[in-house]
C-alpha positions as CSV (number, residue, x, y, z in Angstrom):
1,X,66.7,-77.1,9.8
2,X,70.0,-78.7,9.1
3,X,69.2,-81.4,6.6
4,X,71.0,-79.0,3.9
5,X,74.4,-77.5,3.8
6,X,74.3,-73.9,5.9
7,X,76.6,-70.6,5.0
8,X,78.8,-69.9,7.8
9,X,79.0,-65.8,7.8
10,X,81.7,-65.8,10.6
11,X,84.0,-67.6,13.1
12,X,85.4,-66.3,16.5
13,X,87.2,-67.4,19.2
14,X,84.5,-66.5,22.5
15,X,85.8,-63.7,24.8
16,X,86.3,-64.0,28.5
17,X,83.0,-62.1,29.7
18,X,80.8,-63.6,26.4
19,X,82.4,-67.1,28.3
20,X,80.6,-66.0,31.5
21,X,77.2,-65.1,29.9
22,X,77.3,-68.1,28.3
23,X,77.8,-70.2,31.5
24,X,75.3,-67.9,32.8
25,X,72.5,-68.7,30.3
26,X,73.4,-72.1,30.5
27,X,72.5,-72.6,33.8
28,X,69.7,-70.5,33.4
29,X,68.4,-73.0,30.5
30,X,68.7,-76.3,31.5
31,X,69.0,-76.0,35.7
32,X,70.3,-79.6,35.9
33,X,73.4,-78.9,34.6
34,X,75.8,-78.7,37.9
35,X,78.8,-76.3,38.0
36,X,81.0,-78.7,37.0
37,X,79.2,-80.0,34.3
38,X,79.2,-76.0,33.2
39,X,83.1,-75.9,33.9
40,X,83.4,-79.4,31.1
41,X,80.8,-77.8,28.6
42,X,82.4,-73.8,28.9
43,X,86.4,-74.4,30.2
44,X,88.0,-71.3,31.1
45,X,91.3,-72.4,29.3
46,X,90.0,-74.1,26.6
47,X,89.4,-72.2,23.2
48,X,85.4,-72.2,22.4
49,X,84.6,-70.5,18.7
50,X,81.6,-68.7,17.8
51,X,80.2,-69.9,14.6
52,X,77.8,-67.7,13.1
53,X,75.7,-69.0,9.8
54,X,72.7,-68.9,8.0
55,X,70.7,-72.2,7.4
56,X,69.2,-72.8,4.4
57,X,66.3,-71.4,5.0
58,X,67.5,-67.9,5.9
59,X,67.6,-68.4,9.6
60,X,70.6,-66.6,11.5
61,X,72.0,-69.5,13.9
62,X,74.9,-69.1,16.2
63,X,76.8,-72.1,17.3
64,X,79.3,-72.7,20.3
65,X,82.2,-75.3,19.3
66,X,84.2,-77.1,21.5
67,X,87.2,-79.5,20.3
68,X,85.6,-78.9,16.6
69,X,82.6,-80.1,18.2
70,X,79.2,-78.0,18.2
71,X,77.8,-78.0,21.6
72,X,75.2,-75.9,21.3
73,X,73.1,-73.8,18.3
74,X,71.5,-70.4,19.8
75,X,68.3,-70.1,17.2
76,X,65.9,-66.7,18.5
77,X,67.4,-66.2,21.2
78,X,66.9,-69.4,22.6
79,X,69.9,-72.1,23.3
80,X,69.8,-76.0,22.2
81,X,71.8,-78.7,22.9
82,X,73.4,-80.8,20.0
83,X,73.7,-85.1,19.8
84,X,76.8,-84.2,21.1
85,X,75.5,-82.7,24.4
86,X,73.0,-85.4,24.7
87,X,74.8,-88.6,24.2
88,X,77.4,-87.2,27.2
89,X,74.3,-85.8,29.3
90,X,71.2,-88.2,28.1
91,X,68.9,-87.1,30.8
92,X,70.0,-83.5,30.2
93,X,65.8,-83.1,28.1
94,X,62.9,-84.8,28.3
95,X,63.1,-87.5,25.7
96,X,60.5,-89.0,23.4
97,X,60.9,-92.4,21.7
98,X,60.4,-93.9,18.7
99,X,61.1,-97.0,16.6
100,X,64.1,-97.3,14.9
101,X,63.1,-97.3,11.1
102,X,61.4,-93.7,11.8
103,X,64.7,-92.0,12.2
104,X,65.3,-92.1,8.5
105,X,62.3,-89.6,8.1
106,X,63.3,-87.5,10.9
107,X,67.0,-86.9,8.7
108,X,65.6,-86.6,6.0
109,X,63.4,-83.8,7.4
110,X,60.2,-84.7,9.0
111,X,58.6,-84.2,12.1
112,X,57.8,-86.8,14.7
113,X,54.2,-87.6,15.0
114,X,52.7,-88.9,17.8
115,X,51.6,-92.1,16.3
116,X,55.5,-93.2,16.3
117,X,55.8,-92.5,19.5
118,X,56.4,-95.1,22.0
119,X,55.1,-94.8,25.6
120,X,56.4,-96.4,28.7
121,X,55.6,-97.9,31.5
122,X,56.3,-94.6,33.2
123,X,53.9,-92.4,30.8
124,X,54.9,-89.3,28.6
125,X,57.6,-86.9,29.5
126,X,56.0,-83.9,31.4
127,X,56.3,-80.7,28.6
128,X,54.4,-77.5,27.9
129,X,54.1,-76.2,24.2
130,X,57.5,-75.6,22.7
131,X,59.6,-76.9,25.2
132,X,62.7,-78.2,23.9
133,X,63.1,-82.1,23.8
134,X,65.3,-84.7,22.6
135,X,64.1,-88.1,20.6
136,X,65.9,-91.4,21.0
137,X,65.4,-95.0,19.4
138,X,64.1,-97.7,21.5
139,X,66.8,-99.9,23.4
140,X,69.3,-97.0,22.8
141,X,69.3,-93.8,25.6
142,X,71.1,-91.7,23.0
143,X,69.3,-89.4,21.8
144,X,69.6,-88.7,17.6
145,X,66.9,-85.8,17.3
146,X,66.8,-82.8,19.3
147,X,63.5,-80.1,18.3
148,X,60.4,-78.4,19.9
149,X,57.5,-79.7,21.6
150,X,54.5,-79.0,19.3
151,X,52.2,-79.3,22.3
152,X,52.2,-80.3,26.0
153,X,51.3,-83.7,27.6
154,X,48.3,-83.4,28.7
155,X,47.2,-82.1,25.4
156,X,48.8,-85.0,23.6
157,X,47.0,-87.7,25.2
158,X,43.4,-85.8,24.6
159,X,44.1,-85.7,21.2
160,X,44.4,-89.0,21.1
161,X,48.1,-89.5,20.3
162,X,47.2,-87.9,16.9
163,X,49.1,-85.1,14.9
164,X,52.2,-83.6,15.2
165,X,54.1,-84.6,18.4
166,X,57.8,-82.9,17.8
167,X,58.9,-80.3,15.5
168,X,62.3,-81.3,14.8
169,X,65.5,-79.0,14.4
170,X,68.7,-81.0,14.4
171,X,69.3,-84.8,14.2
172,X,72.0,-87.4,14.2
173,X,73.5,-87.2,10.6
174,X,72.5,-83.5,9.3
175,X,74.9,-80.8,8.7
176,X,75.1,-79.9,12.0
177,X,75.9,-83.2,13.3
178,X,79.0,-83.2,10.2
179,X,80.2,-80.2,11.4
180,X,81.5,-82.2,14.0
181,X,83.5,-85.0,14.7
182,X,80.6,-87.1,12.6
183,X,81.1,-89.9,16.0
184,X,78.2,-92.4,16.1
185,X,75.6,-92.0,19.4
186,X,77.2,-94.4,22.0
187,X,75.1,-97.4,23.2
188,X,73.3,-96.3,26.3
189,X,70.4,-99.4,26.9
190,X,67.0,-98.8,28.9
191,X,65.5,-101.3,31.3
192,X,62.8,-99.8,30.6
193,X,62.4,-100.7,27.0
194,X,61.4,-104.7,27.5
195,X,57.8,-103.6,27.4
196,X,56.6,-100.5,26.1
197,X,52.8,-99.3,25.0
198,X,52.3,-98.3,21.4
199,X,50.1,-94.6,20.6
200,X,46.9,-96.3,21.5
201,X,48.0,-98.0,24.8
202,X,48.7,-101.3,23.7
203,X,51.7,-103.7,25.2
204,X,53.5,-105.6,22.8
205,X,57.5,-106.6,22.8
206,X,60.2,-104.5,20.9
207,X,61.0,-107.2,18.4
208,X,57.1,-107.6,17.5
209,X,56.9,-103.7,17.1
210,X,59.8,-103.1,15.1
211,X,58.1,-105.0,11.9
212,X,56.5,-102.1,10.7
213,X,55.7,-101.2,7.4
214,X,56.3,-98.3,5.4
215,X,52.8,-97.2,5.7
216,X,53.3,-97.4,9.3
217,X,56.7,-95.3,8.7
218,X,54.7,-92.8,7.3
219,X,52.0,-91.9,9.6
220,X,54.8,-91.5,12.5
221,X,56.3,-88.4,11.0
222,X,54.8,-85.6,9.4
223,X,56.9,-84.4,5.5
224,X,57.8,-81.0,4.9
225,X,56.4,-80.5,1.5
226,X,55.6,-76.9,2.2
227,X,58.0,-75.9,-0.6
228,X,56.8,-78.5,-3.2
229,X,59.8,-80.5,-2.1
230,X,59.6,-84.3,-0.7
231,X,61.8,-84.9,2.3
232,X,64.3,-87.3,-0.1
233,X,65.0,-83.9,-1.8
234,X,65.4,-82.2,1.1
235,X,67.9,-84.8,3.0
236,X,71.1,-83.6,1.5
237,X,72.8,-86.1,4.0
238,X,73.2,-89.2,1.6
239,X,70.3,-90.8,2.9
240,X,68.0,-92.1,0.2
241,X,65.4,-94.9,0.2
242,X,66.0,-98.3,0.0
243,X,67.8,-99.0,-3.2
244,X,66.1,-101.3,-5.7
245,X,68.7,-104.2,-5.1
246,X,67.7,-103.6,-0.9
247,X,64.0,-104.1,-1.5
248,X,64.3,-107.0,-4.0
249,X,66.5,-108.5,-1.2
250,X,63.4,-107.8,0.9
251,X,61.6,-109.5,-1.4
252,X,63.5,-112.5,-1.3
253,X,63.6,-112.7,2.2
254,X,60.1,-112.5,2.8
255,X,59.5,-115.2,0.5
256,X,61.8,-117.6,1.9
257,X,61.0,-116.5,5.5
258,X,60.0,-120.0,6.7
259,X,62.6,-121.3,5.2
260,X,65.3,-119.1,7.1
261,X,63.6,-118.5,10.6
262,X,66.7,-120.9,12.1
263,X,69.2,-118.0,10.7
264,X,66.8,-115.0,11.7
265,X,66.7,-115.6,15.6
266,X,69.8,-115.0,15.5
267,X,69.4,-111.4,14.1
268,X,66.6,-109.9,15.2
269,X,63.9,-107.8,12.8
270,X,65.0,-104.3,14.7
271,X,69.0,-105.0,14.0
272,X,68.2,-105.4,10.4
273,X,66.0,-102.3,10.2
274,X,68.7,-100.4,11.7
275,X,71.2,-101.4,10.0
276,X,69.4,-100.5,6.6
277,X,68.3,-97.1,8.7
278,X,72.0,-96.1,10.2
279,X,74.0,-96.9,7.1
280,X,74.4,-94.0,4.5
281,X,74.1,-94.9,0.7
282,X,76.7,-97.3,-0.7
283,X,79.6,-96.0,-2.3
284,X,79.0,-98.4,-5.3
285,X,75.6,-97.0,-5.8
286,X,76.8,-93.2,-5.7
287,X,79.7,-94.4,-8.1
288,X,76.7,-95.8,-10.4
289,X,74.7,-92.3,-10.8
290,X,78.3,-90.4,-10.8
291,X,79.2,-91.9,-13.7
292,X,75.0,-91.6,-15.0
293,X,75.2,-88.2,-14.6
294,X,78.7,-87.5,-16.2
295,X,77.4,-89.1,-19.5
296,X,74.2,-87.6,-19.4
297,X,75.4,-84.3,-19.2
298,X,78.2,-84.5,-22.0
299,X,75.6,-86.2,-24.2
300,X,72.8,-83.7,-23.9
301,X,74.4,-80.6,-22.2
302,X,77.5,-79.9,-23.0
303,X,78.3,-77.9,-26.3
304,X,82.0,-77.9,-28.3
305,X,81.5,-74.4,-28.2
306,X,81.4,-74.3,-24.6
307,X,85.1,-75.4,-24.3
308,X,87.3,-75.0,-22.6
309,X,84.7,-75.7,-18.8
310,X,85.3,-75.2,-15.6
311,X,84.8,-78.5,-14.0
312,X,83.3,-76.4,-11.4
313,X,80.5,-75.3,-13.5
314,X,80.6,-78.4,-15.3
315,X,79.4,-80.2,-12.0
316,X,76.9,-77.6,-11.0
317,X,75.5,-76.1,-14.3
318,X,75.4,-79.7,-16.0
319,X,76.1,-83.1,-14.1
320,X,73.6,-81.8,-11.3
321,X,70.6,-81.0,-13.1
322,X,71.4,-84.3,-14.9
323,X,70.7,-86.0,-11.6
324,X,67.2,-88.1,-11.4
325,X,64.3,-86.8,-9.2
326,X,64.5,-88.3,-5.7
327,X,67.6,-89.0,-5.9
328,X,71.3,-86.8,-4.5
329,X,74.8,-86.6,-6.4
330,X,77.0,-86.2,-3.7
331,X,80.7,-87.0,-4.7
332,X,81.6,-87.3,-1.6
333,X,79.7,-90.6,-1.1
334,X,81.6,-92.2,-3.7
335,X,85.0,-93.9,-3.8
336,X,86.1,-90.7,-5.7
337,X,85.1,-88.4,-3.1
338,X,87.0,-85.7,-5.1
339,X,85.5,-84.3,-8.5
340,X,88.8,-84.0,-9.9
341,X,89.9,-88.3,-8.8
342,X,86.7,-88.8,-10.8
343,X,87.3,-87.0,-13.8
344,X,91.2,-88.5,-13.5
345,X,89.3,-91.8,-13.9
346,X,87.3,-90.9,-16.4
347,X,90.6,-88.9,-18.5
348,X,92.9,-92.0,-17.8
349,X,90.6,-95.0,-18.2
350,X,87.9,-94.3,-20.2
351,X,89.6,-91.4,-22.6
352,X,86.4,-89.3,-22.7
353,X,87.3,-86.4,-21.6
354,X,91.1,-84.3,-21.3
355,X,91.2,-82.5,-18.4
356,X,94.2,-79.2,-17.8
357,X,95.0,-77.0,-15.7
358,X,94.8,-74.0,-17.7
359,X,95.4,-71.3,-14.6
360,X,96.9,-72.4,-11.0
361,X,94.6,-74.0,-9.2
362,X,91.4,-74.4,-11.5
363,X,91.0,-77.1,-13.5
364,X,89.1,-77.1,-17.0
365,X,87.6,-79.7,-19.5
366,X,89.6,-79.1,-22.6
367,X,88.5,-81.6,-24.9
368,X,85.6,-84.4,-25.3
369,X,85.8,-87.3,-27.3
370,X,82.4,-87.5,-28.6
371,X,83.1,-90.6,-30.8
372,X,83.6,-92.7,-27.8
373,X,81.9,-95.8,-27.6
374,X,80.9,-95.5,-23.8
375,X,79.4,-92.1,-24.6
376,X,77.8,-92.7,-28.1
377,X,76.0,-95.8,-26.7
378,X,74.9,-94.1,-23.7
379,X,70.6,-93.8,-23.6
380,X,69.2,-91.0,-22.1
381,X,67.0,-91.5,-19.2
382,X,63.3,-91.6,-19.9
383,X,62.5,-89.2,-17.2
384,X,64.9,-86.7,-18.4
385,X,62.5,-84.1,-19.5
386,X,62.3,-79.9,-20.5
387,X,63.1,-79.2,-16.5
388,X,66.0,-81.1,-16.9
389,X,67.5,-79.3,-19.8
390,X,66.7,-76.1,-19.0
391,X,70.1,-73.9,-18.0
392,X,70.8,-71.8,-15.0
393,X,70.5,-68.6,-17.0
394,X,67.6,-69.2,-19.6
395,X,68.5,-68.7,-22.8
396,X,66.1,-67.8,-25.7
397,X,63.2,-70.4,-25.7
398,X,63.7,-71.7,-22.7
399,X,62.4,-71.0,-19.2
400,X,61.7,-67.3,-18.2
401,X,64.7,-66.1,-16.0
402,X,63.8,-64.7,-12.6
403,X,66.6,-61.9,-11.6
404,X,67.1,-61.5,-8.4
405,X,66.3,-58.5,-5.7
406,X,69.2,-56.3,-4.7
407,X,68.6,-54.7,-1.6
408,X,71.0,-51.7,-0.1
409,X,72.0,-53.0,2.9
410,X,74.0,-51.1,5.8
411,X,76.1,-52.8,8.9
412,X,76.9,-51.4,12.0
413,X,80.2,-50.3,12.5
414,X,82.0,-50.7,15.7
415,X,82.3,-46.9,16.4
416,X,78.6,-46.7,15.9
417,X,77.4,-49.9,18.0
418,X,77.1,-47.2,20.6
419,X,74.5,-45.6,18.6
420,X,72.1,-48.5,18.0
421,X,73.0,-50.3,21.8
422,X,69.5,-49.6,22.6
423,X,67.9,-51.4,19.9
424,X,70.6,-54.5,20.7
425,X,72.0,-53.8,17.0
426,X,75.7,-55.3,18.0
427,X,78.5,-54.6,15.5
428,X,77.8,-56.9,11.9
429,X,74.2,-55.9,12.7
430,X,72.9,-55.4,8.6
431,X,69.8,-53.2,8.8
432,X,68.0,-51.3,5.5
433,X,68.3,-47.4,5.7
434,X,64.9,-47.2,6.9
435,X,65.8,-48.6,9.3
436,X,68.8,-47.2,10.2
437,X,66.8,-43.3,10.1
438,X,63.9,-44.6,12.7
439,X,66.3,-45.9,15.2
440,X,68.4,-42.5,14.6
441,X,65.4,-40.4,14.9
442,X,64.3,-42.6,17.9
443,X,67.3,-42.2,19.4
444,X,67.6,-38.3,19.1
445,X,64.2,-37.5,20.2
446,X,64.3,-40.5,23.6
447,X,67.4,-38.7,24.5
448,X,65.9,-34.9,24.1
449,X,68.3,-33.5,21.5
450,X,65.8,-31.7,19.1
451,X,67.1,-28.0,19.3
452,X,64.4,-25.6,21.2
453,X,65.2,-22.8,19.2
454,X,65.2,-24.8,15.3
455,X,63.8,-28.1,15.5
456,X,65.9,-28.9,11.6
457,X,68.6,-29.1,14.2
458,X,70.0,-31.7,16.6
459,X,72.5,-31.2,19.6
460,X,75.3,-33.0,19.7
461,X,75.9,-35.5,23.0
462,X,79.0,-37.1,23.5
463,X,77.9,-40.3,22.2
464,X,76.5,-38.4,19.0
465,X,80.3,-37.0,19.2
466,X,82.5,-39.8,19.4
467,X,80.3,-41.4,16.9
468,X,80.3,-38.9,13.9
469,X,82.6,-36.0,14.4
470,X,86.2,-36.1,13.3
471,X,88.5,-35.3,16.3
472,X,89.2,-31.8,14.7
473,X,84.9,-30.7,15.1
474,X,85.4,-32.1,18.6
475,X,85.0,-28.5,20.0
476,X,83.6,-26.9,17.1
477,X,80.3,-28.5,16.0
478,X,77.4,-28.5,18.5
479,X,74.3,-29.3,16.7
480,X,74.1,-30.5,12.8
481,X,71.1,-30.7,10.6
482,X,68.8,-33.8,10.1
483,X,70.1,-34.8,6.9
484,X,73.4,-34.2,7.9
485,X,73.0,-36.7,10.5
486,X,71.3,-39.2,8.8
487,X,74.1,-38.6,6.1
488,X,76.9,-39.1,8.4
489,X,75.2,-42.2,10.1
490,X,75.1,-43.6,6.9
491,X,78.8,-42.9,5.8
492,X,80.6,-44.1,9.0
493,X,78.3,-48.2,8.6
494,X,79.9,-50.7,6.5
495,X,77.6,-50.9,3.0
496,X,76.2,-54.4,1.8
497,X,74.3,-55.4,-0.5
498,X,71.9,-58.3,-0.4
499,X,70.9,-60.6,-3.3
500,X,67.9,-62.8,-2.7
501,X,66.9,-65.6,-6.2
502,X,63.8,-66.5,-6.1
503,X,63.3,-69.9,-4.0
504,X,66.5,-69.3,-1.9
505,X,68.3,-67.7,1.1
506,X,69.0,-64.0,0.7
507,X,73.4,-63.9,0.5
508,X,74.5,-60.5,1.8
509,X,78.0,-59.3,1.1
510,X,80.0,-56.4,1.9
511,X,80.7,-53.8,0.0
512,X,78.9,-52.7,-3.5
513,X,77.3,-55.5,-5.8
514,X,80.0,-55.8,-9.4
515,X,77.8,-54.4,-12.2
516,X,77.5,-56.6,-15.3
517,X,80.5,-55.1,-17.7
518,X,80.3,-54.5,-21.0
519,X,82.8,-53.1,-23.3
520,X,84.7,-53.4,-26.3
521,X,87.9,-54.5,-27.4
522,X,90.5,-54.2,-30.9
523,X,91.2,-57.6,-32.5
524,X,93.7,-57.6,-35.0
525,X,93.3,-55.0,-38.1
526,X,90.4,-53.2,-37.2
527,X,88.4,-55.9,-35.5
528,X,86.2,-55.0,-32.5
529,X,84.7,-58.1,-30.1
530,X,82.5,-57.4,-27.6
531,X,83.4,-58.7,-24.0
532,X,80.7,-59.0,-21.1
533,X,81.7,-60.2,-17.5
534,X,80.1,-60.8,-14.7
535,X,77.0,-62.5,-15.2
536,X,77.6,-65.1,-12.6
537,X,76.9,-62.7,-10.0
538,X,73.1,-62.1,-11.0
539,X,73.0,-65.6,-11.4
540,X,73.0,-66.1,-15.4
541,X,74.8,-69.0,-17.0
542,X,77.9,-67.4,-19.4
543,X,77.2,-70.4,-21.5
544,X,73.2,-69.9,-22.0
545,X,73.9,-65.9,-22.6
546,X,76.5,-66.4,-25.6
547,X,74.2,-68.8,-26.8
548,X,71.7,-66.4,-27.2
549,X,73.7,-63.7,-28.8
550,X,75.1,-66.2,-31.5
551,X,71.1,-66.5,-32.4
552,X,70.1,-62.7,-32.4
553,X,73.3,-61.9,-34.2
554,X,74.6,-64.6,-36.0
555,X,78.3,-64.2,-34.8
556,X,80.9,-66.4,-33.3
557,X,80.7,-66.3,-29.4
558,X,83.9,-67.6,-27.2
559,X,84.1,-68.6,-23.3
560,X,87.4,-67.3,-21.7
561,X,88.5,-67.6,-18.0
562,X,88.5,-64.5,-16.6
563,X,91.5,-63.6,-15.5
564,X,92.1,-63.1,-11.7
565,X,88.8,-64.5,-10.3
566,X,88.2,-68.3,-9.8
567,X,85.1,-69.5,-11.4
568,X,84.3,-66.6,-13.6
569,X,84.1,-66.5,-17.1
570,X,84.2,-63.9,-20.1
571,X,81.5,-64.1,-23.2
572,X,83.7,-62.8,-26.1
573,X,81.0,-62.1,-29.5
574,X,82.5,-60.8,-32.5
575,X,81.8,-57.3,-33.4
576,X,80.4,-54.4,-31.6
577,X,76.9,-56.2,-30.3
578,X,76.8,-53.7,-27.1
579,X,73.6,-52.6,-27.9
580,X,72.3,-56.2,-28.7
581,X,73.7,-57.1,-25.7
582,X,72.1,-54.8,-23.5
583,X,68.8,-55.3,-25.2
584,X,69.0,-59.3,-24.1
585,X,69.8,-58.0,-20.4
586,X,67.0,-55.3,-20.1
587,X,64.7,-56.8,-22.1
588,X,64.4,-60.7,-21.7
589,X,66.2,-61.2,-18.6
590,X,64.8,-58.1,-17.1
591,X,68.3,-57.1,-15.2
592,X,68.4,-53.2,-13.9
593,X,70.0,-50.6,-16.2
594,X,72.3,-49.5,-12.8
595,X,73.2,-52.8,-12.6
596,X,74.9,-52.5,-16.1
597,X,77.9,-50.9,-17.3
598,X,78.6,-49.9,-20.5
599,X,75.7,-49.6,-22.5
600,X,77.0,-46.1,-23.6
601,X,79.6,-47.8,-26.0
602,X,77.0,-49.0,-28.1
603,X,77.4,-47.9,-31.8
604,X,76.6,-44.4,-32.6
605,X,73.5,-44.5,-35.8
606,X,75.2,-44.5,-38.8
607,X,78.4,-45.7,-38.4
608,X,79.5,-49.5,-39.3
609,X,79.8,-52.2,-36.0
C-alpha cells in the first residue's frame, strides 16, 4: 500500500478526548498491550499529530505520529501497528517468518506466499481470515512487514502450504516506514530459529535454507501485476534488482567457490543475501542513469523553442519518461540528492546546460549547448521507443490524450456536521450532491418534519435552525420549501472539485477548478498574440499544446512563466488563433466547453486576425 509516495490531505495535533478514544481502541485492538504500555504509545503530555492522506491507490489512511514517528495507520476503520510499534513490542502480533532474500519482494510490493514461509518447531501462529499479522526474517524477532491474514491456520496447512499466505500493507523501507525516523529494525535473535521446517515439513539448518534461488524467490511471494505493472515499477523505495556488476560478481563467486570456501565460513550465505537484500541501490549507480537520463532527454526531448524550462518540468515531463523500463530515477539516491546540485554539476563542469533563476525561487534552463561533445556523442538507448517519446499532453500525431473527470464535490462544514452526525459524515467529510440530498431528505423525514398540512414544506428544528438560518430568521422562519433546503444545505458546505486521470488517484481540492484561459493581447503597432494558461491543471503539457498550434497555423509560439504561480506556464502564438485554439481543446483533446474561457473572443467572420 505504501510502496509509492502517498498525498497527505491534512495534519493535526490529536485533542484530549480523540487521545482517550484512541487509548480506548487501542486496548480494545490488541488486549496485550498493558496500561502502561498505552500511557508510552498515547502520553497525555506529549504532542501526537493526526496525519490524514491518500495512498496511491485512492485509499483514505489516517496515521497517529509520535516523536515524527508513525505509530499506527487506521485503514477502514480498522488500526495497525507500524515497524516502529513492532520492533519495541515484537510479540505485540502473531508473526510469520520468512527467509531473508524474500523481503525484497515484499518492498517492492508482493504478498507473502506460503511456500516462503518458515515453520517452527512450535507450528503456525494461531489466525482466522484477515487477522492482522506481522512478518519477520529468520534469526531476527523484528518484524519488517506488517499486513492481513489471507486465511486461517488450519486452512493453511490443508492447502498444503500453497497460495497466498499474507496480504501485505506496510513493510520496513516503504513510504510509511520514511515517514519516520527511517531507523533500521534492531537485532532481536530467536532460539528458536537453529532448526526450523520448510512449507512441506522438512528440517534443514538456516545457513542450508538461505541458498535459495531466484526461482525459489519467486514462488514465496505472490506480484501485484493487477495494473499491468511489475513489482520493480511499483517499489518506488530505491530498491531495484541486483545490478549487472552484482550478478557478474555472483558469477564469479560461484565459479571460484571451491577455491574460496576458507574465506566463505567466515561469512555465511544468509549474511551475504542480506546484505545485497537490506542495502538500497548504490549512489554510483543512480548517479550513472541521472546523468543517462539528463542526455537522453536534451538529445531527443527537449526543443530550442521550449526555452526558457522549468527544471521542474524538465525533470518530470522529460528526464522521467527518459528513464529505462524496470528501472527508478530517484535523485535522492544519488550523491546529488538535489536536482538543482545536479544540474550545478552539469552547468559548471560539463557546460551543457546554463541554468538562472529567472523569478525568486524557481529555477529555469536558459540555454543548451547542443554542440557539446558529451551530448553530440551520446547514443540513444535501443529500448527507447514511441512510449518513450510520447509527451504528457499529446500533441498532434501522437498518443490520444485522455482528459480527466471533474466531479462537483461538496465538504461538510462545521456548522453543518450536526446535520450529517447520523451518517458519521465528520467535518472535511466530501460527499457528491446526491448525496448530500438523500442524507437531507433522510434526515427530515427520520426526524418527522414533513409539514401535515403541505408536504413541499419542511419544519424547522433547532438543529435545522442553527444550521441554515441567519440569526435575524431565528424567530421568523418555521418551515422552508424542499428546494430551499436543499439549496441552503448546499451553500453553507465548502465546494470541491475532484479531478480523477485516467490510471491514478482521484485529487480533490477546494474551491472551483481554474478554467483553461484564453484571451488576447496588443503587441506593438497593431499586433494581437494569443495567450492560453492553465493547461497544467487538466493535465496537458504547455510545451506539446504550442507545438500543435505552430503546425495548424504556421505561427511563432513562445513559453513564458506565468507570473505569480510556481510551475505554470503561458503559450504565447502570434495572432488571434482563439478560435484555432479552442478547436484543438474541444476537438482533439476533448476538454469541456465550461471548462474554457474565452472562446467568445474568437474573430468575428469577415474581419482580419
Amino acid at each position: 500500500m505504501f510502496a509509492k509516495p502517498f498525498r497527505v490531505k491534512s495534519n493535526t495535533v490529536l485533542k484530549g478526548s480523540d487521545r482517550r478514544k484512541l487509548k480506548a481502541d487501542l486496548s480494545a485492538a490488541f488486549p496485550s498491550l498493558s496500561a502502561d504500555d498505552l500511557s508510552e504509545l498515547a502520553p497525555n503530555k506529549e504532542e501526537i499529530n493526526v496525519v490524514k492522506i491518500y495512498a496511491h491507490k485512492g485509499e483514505a489512511v489516517t496515521l497517529y505520529v509520535l516523536h515524527k514517528n508513525p505509530l499506527f495507520f487506521e485503514l477502514e476503520k480498522r488500526l495497525y501497528p507500524t515497524v516502529y510499534v513492532l520492533w519495541r513490542y515484537p510479540a505485540l502480533l502473531p508473526v510469520f517468518r520468512t527467509w531473508a532474500p524474500v523481503l525484497q519482494k515484499l518492498i517492492g510490493g508482493a504478498d507473502l506466499m506460503l511456500p516462503g514461509v518458515v515453520m517452527p518447531s512450535c507450528g503456525l501462529p494461531d489466525v482466522k481470515q484477515g487477522s492482522c499479522c506481522a512478518v519477520a526474517v529468520v534469526n531476527n524477532r523484528a518484524p519488517v512487514a506488517i499486513g492481513k491474514a489471507a486465511m486461517s491456520s488450519a486452512e493453511m496447512h490443508s492447502s498444503g502450504m500453497k497460495g497466498r499466505g499474507v496480504s501485505i500493507l506496510h513493510t520496513y523501507m516503504d513510504y510509511l516506514w520514511a515517514f519516520g525516523d527511517k531507523s533500521n529494525p534492531p537485532s532481536l535473535p530467536d532460539d528458536d530459529d537453529d532448526d526450523v521446517e520448510d512449507a512441506n515439513g522438512e528440517l534443514c539448518e538456516v545457513s542450508q535454507k538461505e541458498e535459495y534461488k531466484d526461482d525459489d524467490v519467486g514462488k514465496c511471494v505472490e506480484e501485484q501485476q493487477s495494473s499491468g505493472e511489475t513489482v520493480e515499477d511499483q517499489a518506488c523505495c530505491g530498491f531495484e534488482e541486483l545490478s549487472l556488476a552484482e550478478k557478474e560478481e555472483d558469477k564469479v563467486e560461484s565459479s571460484n567457490e571451491k577455491s574460496e570456501e576458507t574465506q566463505d565460513e567466515q561469512k555465511t550465505p544468509q549474511d551475504n543475501r542480506v546484505k545485497k537484500v537490506l542495502n538500497p541501490v548504490f549512489p554510483e549507480e543512480m548517479d550513472a542513469l541521472l546523468l543517462q537520463c539528463f542526455l537522453h532527454a536534451l538529445k531527443s526531448k527537449v526543443k530550442r523553442s521550449e526555452l526558457p524550462l522549468l527544471t521542474s518540468t524538465f525533470l518530470r515531463n522529460h528526464m522521467f519518461t527518459c528513464c529505462p523500463s524496470g528501472k527508478q530515477l530517484d535523485i535522492k539516491k544519488s550523491r546529488y540528492k538535489k536536482l538543482s546540485k545536479f544540474l550545478q554539476v552539469m552547468q559548471q563542469q560539463y557546460c551543457l546546460v546554463q541554468v538562472k533563476e529567472l523569478t525568486k525561487g524557481v529555477e529555469s534552463i536558459v540555454e543548451v549547448d547542443w554542440k557539446n561533445p558529451q551530448l553530440r556523442s551520446f547514443s540513444l538507448p535501443e529500448e527507447a521507443g514511441v512510449e518513450n517519446k510520447v509527451l504528457q499532453g499529446g500533441g498532434e500525431g501522437e498518443a490520444p490524450y485522455h482528459p480527466p473527470e471533474i466531479t462537483t464535490l461538496y465538504s461538510v462544514s462545521a456548522r453543518l456536521e450536526p446535520l450529517f452526525l447520523d451518517t458519521n459524515k465528520r467535518k472535511g467529510t466530501t460527499m457528491h450532491p446526491a448525496e448530500v440530498r438523500s442524507i437531507v431528505t433522510d434526515y427530515v423525514k427520520k426526524n418527522e418534519l414533513v409539514d401535515e398540512n403541505n408536504k413541499n414544506y419542511v419544519t424547522i428544528n433547532p438543529t435545522l435552525c442553527d444550521c441554515l438560518l441567519e440569526k435575524s430568521e431565528y424567530q421568523e422562519v418555521e418551515s422552508l420549501k424542499w428546494d430551499d433546503l436543499f439549496s441552503r444545505t448546499l451553500g453553507r458546505m465548502q465546494e470541491c472539485y475532484q479531478v480523477v486521470f485516467p490510471g491514478q488517484a482521484p485529487i480533490v481540492k477546494k474551491g472551483h477548478i481554474e478554467p483553461i484561459d484564453i484571451s488576447v493581447a496588443s503587441r506593438g503597432s497593431n499586433k494581437k498574440v494569443t495567450l492560453i494558461k492553465n493547461l497544467e491543471v487538466y493535465g496537458l503539457d504547455p510545451a506539446a499544446v504550442a507545438t500543435a498550434l505552430q503546425h495548424r497555423v504556421q505561427a511563432s509560439t513562445v513559453l513564458q512563466l506565468l507570473p505569480g504561480a510556481k510551475d505554470r506556464v503561458l503559450v504565447q502564438i502570434q495572432g488571434n488563433q482563439v478560435h484555432q485554439v479552442g478547436s484543438l481543446l474541444l476537438d482533439q483533446f476533448q476538454i469541456p466547453r465550461k471548462y474554457i474561457q474565452g472562446l467568445d473572443k474568437a474573430p468575428k467572420s469577415g474581419k482580419k486576425k
